[in-house]
C-alpha positions in Angstrom: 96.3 133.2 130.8 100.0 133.3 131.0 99.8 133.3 126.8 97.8 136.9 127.3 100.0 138.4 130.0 103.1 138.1 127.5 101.1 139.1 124.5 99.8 141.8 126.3 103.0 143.2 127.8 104.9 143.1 124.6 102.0 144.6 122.7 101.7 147.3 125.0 105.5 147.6 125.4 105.7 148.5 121.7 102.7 150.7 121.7 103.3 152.9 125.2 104.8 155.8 123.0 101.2 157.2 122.3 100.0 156.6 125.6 98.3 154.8 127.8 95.2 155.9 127.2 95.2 156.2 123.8 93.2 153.9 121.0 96.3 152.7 119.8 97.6 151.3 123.2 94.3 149.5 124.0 93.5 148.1 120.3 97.1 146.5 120.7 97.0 145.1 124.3 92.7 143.7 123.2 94.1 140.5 122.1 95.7 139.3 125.1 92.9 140.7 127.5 90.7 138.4 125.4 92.9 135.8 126.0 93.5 136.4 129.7 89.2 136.7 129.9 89.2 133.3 128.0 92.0 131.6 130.5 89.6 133.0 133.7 86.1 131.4 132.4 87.5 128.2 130.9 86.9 127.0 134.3 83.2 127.3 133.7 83.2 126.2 130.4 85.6 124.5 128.8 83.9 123.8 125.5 83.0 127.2 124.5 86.1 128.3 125.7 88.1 125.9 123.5 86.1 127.2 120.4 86.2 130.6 121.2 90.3 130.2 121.5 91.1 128.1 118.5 88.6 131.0 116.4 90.8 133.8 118.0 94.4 131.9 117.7 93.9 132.0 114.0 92.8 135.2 114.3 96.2 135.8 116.4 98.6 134.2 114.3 97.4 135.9 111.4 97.2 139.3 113.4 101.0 138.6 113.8 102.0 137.2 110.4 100.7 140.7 108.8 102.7 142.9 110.6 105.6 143.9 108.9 108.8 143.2 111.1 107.1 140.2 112.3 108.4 136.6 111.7 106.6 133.6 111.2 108.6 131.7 113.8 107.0 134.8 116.3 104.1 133.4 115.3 104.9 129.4 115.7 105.4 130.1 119.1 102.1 132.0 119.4 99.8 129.6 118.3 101.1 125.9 118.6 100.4 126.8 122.7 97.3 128.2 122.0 95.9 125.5 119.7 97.5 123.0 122.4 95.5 124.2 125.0 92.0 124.8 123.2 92.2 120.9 122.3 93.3 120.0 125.8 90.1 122.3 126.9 87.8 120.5 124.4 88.9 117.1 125.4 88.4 117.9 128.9 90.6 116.5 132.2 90.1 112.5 132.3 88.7 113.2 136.6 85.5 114.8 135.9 84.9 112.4 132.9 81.8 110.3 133.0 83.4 107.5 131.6 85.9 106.8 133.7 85.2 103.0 135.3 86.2 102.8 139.4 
């Protein structure tokens, strides 16, 4: 979620000259409202969630590696969080695992 709210902000930060309502603006905050929607139902489902964010962290990092002032270190710190925490969703927390022996 956090991930989104940056993404977001600095998207939207660099875009605010059109305006706030313009198709500009909202096309460059999208990605990090999907991300912040993806952060808010992973609670539901993890798994789907975890696909669904590694799909749209390439998507992302490539997003970021095509535009022009942008460096690929920009988008290191982009993705390796964002692939971090779609394996930590797909793996799943080790309490609500069926394995787990008392």
């Amino acid at each position: 979620i956090t991930i989104g709210i940056f993404f977001a902000s600095f998207e939207g930060l660099e875009s605010i000259h059109h305006g706030i309502f313009s198709v500009n603006f909202i096309m460059s905050i999208l990605p990090g409202l999907i991300l912040i929607g993806i952060g808010i139902t992973s609670r539901s489902y993890p798994k789907v969630a975890s696909v669904i964010m590694t799909v749209l962290t390439i998507a992302l990092v490539s997003f970021i590696l095509m535009k022009k002032n942008a460096s690929g270190i920009t988008a290191v710190i982009v993705g390796v969080p964002l692939f971090t925490a779609s394996l930590g969703l797909w793996r799943g927390s080790k309490k609500n695992s069926d394995d787990q022996v008392e």
